[in-house]
C-alpha positions as CSV (number, residue, x, y, z in Angstrom):
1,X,124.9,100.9,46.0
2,X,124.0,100.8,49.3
3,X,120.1,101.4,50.4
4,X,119.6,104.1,52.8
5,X,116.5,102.5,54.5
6,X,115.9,100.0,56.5
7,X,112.3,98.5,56.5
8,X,110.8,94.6,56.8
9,X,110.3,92.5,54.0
10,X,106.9,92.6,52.7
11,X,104.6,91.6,50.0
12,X,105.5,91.2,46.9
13,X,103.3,92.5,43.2
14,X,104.4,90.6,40.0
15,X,104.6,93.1,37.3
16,X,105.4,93.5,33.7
17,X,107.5,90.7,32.2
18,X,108.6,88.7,34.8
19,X,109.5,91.7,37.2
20,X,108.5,92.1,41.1
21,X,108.3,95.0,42.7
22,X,107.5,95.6,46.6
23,X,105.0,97.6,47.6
24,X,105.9,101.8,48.3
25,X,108.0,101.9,51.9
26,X,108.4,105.3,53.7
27,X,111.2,105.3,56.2
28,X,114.3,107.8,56.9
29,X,118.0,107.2,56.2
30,X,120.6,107.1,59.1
31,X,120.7,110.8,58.9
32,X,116.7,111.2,60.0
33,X,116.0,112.2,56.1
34,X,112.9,111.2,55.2
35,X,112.6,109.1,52.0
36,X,110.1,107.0,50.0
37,X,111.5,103.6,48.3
38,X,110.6,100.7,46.1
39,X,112.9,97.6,45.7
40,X,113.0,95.3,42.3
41,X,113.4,91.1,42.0
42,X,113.3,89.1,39.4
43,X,114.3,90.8,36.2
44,X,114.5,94.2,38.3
45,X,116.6,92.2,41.4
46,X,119.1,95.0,42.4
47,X,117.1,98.1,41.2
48,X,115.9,100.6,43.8
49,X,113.7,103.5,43.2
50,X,114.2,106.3,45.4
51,X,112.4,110.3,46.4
52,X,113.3,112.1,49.3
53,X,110.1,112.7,51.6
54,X,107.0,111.0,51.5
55,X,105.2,110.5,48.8
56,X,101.9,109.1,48.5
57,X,102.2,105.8,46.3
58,X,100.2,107.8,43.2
59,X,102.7,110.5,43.3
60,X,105.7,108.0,43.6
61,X,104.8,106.1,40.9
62,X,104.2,108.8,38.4
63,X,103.4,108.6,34.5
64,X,105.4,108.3,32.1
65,X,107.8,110.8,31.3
66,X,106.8,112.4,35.0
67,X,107.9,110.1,37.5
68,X,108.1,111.1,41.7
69,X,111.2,108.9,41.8
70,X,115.4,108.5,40.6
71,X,115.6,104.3,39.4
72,X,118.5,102.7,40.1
73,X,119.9,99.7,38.4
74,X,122.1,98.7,41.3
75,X,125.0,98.7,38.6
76,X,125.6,102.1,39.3
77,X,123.9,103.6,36.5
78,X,119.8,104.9,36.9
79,X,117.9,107.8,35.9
80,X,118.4,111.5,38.0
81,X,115.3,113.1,37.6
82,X,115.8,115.2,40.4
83,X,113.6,113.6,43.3
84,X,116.6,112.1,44.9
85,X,118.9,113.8,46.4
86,X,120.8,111.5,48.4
């Protein structure tokens, strides 16, 4: 899969079991869409979560069982909740 923005490296938050996720980027794909993105490492290298506009980081995230974003597993599998649409 290839990732539709383009933003600097940044900081990096250790999560759950051995996972790292950046923090929220906003940016726009090639196309001038805008979109809000998260990129995995560790156990989560690969994954990408992904919602077209911007979203503040609260309504990115989500809860459980309401999340602002489509995950990727940079496998070509993930969840389509509807927030991406490419």
């Amino acid at each position: 899969m290839q990732i539709p923005v383009s933003c600097p490296e940044r900081g990096w938050s250790m999560g759950k079991h051995g996972s790292s996720w950046t923090e929220v980027f906003r940016g726009t794909t090639s196309g001038g869409k805008k979109v809000t993105a998260q990129f995995g490492s560790g156990k989560k290298s690969g994954h990408t979560l992904l919602s077209d506009g911007h979203k503040s980081d609260r309504a990115f995230t989500g809860k459980s069982g309401n999340r602002g974003h489509d995950h990727y597993d940079g496998k070509g599998r993930g969840t389509s909740r509807g927030k991406y649409s490419g």
